[in-house]
N, C-alpha and C positions, 0 to 999 in steps of 0.2 A: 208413524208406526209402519212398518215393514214387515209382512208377511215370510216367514219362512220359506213354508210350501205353500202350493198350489189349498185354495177350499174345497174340500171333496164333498158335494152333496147327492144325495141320494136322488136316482131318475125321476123319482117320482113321490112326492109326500103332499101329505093331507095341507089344505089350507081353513084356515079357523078363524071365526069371527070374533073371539075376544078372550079373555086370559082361560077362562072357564073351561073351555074346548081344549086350550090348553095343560090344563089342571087334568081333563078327563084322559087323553091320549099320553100325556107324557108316560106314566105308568107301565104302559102297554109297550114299552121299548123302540117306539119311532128315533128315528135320529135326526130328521129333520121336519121342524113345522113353518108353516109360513102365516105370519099372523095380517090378516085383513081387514083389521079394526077400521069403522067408518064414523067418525063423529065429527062436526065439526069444533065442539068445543074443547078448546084444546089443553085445559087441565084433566079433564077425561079419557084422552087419546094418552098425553104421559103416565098417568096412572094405570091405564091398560095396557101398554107397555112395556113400563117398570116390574107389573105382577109379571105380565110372559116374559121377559127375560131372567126373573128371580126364576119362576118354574123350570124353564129352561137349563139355568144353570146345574139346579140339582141333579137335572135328570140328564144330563150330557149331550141334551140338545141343538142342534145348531139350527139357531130362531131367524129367522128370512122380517125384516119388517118391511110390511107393504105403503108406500104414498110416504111416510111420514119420516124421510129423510131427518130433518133436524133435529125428532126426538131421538132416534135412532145415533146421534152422531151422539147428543147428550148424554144419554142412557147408556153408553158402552156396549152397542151391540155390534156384531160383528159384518153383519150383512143386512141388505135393503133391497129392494125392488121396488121397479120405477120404471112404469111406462110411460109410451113415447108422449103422450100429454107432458103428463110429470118431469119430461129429462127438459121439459121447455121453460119452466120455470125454475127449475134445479138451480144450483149454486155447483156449476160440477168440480171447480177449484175448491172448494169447500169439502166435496165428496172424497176426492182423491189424496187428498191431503190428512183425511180421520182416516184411513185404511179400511173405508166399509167394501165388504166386496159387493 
């Protein structure tokens, strides 16, 4: 997958601990959320998710998912974030290759 343009996101947007917070802001006409979900079990982590990127969708979102690279790659989301811990364990030939920015 190949990018057009450049991702434009906003300086500065809210980060959120799980679909909910997402459900509450989307409304409110943010354009960009970063979702920070921490769980380790990981049918809970795709289902929270899958709900923010469905919210996401509707609301014209562009949803940032935090750590959780693979579901990210799964789930068709557009972008990820990944600190320098995280880029240690990363699959980056995996990253570059789904188009996440």
């Amino acid at each position: 997958m190949t990018r057009a343009s450049p991702l434009e996101l906003d300086a500065f947007y809210p980060i959120v601990p799980d679909a909910s917070w997402v459900a509450r802001l989307a409304p409110l006409g943010v354009r960009t959320l970063q979702l920070r979900f921490k769980s380790d079990n990981d049918t809970t982590c795709r289902q929270e998710i899958a709900a923010s990127l469905t919210l996401a969708g509707l609301h014209n979102i562009t949803l940032i998912i935090n750590d959780h690279w693979q579901h990210a790659i799964e789930l068709g989301a557009t972008c990820v974030h990944l600190g320098q811990d995280d880029l240690r364990s990363a699959d980056i030939a995996s990253l570059k290759s789904s188009g996440l920015a």
